[in-house]
N, C-alpha and C positions, 0 to 999 in steps of 0.2 A: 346675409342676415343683419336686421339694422338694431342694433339694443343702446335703448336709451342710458345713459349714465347718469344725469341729472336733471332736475325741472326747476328752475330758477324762476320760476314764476308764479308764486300760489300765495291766496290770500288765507287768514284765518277770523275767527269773530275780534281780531285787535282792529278789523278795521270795522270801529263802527263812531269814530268821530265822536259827537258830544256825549254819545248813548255809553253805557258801561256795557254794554251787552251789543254786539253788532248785529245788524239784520242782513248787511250786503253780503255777508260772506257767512257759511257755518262754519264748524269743526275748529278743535284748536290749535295749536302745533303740535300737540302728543297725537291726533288725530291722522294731522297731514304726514305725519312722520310715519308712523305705520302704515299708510297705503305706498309711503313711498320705498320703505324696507321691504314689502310684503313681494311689491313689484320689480325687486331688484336693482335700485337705483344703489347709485353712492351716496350721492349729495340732494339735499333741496333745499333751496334758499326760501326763507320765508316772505314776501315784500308788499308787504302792507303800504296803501296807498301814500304818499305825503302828506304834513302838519297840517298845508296851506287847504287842504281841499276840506268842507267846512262838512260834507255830509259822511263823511269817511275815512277822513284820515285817522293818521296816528299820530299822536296829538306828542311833539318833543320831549316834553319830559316825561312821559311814559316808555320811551326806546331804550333808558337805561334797564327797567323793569325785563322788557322783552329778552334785553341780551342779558341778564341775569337766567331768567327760565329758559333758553336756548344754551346756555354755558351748563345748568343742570342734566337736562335731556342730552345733552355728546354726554354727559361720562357715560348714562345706559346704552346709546346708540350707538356712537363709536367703534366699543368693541363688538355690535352686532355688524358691524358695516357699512352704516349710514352716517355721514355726517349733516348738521341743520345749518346753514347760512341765517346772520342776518341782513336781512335785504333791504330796502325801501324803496318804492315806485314814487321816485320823487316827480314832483309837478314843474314841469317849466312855467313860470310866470312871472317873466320881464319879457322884454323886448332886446336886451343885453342879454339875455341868458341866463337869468340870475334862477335857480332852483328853489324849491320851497326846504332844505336841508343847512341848519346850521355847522358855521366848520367847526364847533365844540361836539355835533353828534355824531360827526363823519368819522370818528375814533371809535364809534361801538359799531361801525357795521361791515360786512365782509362784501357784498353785493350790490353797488349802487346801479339804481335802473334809473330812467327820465324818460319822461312821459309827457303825452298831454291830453289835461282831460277837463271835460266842463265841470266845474262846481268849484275848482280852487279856485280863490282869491288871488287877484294878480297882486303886485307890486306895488304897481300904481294907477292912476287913471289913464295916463297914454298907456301902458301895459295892455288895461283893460279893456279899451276900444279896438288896441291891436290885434290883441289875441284873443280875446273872450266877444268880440262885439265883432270883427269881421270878418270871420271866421262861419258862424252863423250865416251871415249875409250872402256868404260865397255860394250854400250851397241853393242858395235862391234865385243870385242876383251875380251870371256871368260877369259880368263891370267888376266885381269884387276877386272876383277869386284868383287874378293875377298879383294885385295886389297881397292877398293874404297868403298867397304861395313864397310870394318873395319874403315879406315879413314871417311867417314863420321858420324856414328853411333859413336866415341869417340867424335868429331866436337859437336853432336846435344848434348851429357851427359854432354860437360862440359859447354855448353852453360845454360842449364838448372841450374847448380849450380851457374854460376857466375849472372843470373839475374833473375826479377821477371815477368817470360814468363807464359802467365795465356793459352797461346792453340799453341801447333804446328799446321800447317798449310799442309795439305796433305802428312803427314810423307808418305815417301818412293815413291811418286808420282814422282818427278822429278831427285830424287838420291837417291840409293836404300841406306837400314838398314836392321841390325836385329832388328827389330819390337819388339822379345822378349824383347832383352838388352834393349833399348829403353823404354820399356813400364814401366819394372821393376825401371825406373829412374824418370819417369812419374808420379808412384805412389808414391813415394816420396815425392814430391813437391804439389801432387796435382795438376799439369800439364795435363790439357787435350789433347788429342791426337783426331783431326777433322776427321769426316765421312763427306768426300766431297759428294756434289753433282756435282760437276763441272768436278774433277778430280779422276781418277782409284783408287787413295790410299785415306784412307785405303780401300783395295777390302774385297771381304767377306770373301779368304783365310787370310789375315793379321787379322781381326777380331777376326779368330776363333783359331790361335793361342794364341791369350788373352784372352780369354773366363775365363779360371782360373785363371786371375790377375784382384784384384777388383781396376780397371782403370776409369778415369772419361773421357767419351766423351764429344761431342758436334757436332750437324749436322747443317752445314752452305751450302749456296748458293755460296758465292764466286760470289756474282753479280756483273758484270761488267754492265748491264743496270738496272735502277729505276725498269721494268717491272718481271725482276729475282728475287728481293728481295723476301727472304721467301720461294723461290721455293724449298726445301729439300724433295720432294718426293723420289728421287733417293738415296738421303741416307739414310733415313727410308729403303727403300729397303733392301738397302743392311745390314742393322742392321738387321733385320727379316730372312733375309736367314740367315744369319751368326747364328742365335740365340740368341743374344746378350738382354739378361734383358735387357731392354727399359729404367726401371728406373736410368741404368747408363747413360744414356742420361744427361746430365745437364741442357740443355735447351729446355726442353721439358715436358709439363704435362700431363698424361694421366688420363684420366676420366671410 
């Protein structure tokens, strides 16, 4: 029997970028918190997209606020059994690795994830061509996609060493890697690398490339509504085809 412990992955309306009211995501953290109590979990980390990304993030100095109402919500949770992380799905945008998270905010949050995803803002203009402009191209124009395999996949390695990223967030799902290089960087740190259920990566072909690197996962929802929370059926799946020892799973206990 496979029983989930935690979902380190789910959005709430904090991610709605300029708007005060978000549209990407519903429900709020009192929301997400009770389907995640309801369903027996311990833990969920709340992780609202990054600053950088201009139609959804969570905009920096709003993160104090956040971990003010998540430090409210554990006193009544807590003693029910549930603890709330706060998270953030920070945005890779350099070409150095550089994250959209300042180190003044990395003190309010329990869950850093890294990600990459269209709409943030890179860093800079070589940033911008690298990762937001050929990236695109690749999935068009064969001639590119080696190039932006290698350019992102150094992007994700040295982001990993400059900070303290506890899960990537659907590596290779929106910009492709070598998954091997990657993985073997992964193991290093102790960086977990997510089995979406939401998103293609990692599929069960990128799984069973690592099958011989002792890598730590983690199968998350990536909810954007209160009612998704916890749902990882589909990544269980795809670990099981793949093969994948379960107990590399980190959040997850089997009986």
């Amino acid at each position: 029997m496979i029983k989930l412990i935690g979902d380190y992955h789910t959005h709430t309306v904090y991610s709605s970028g300029f708007r005060k009211e978000g549209k990407h995501a519903t429900g709020t953290i009192r929301d997400n918190a009770e389907v995640a109590l309801s369903k027996g979990l311990r833990e969920i980390a709340i992780t609202e997209h990054g600053p950088s990304h201009y139609l959804y993030g969570l905009r920096e100095k709003r993160i104090p606020a956040v971990r003010e109402e998540i430090n409210r919500l554990n006193e009544e949770f807590i003693p029910k059994g549930l603890k709330i992380l706060l998270g953030v799905e920070s945005n890779l945008i350099g070409l150095d690795g550089t994250i959209d998270i300042e180190e003044e905010s990395l003190k309010y949050i329990d869950f850093l994830i890294m990600g990459y995803h269209y709409g943030a803002t890179p860093k800079g203009i070589r940033d911008g061509l690298g990762l937001y402009g050929l990236n695109p191209l690749s999935k068009c124009l064969s001639i590119c996609e080696k190039k932006a395999i290698e350019l992102n996949t150094k992007a994700y390695i040295r982001a990993l060493r400059k900070y303290p990223i506890d899960m990537i967030s659907h590596p290779g799902s929106k910009a492709k890697v070598d998954i091997v290089e990657l993985g073997k960087e992964t193991k290093k740190y102790g960086t977990a690398l997510e089995i979406s259920s939401k998103h293609s990566q990692l599929s069960v072909e990128s799984i069973k490339l690592l099958l011989d690197m002792d890598i730590v996962y983690m199968v998350n929802s990536d909810a954007h509504r209160p009612e998704d929370v916890g749902n990882v059926e589909n990544a269980i799946r795809k670990a099981k085809e793949a093969n994948l020892p379960l107990n590399r799973i980190k959040n997850i206990e089997i009986n």
